[in-house]
N, C-alpha and C positions, 0 to 999 in steps of 0.2 A: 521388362528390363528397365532399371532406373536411370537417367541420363544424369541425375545429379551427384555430383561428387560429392566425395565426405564432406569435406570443410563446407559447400555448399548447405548443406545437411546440419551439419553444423550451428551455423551462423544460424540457424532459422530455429532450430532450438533454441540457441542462448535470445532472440528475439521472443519467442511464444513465452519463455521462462519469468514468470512472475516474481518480482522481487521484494520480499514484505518488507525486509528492511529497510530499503529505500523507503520505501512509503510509510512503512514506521517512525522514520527518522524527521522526516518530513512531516508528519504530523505533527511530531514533540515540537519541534521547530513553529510550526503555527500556531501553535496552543502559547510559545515564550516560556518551553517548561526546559529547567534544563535536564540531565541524565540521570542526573539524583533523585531526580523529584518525583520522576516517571518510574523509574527503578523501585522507590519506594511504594508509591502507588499502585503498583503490579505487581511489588511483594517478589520481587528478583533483586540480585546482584545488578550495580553499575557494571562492572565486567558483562555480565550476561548481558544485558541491555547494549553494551556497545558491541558486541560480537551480533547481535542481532541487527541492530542499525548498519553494521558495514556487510552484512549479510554473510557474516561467516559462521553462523547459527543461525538456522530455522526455528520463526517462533514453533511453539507448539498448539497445540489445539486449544488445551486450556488457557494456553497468554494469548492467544487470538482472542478467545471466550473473552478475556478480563479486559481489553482493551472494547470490547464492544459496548461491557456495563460499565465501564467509569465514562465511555467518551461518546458512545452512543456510534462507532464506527465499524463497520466492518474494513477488514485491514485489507482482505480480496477484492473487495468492490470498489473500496476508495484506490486501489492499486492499479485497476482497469479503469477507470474515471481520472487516471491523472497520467497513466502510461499507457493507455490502449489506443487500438487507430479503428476510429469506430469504419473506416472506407474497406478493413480487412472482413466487415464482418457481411452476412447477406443481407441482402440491399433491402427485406422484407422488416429487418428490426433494426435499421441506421437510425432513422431517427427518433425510436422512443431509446434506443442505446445514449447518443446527442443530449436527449434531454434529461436524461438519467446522469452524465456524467455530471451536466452546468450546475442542475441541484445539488449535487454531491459538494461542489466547489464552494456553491452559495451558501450550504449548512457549513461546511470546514471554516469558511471565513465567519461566518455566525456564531462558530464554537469560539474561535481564536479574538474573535471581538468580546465574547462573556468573560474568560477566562483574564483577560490584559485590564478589563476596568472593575 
């Protein structure tokens, strides 16, 4: 028997629930690109690209695909690396999780350093 209520149940979905846009949007943001430019870049619509940024469209496979070869990113990893809680994960992989995300931070700020000079 489950002691948890829906909304309990709930809440913890929309917590696990990975958001590319977010993390989409936020990279455009560190790179100093604005909507256009990324849109163009990825060979989509600004509409699309903002419906994806406010995550009211999932990227797809292939626009995940495209953002990994123009930016060298995965959109999943850098999305766990910037919204995950490495304390939920088992205590056997915390810290190569830890050091997997700082790198991520430390290449994102590397990218958004090439790209501004």
């Amino acid at each position: 028997m489950n002691s948890k209520t829906p909304k309990t149940n709930q809440r913890k979905a929309r917590a696990l629930t990975i958001r590319l846009g977010n993390t989409a949007r936020d990279l455009r943001e560190s790179l100093g690109l604005s909507q256009r430019q990324v849109a163009d870049a990825l060979g989509i619509t600004p509409v699309h690209l903002c419906n994806v940024d406010k995550n009211r469209a999932a990227p797809s496979q292939a626009l995940i695909d495209k953002y990994r070869e123009l930016w060298g990113i995965d959109l999943y990893v850098l999305a766990w690396c910037r919204h995950g809680d490495v304390q939920h994960l088992p205590q056997g992989i915390r810290n190569a999780a830890a050091a997997l995300a700082d790198e991520w931070r430390e290449q994102l700020a590397e990218l958004g350093e090439r790209t501004e000079g």
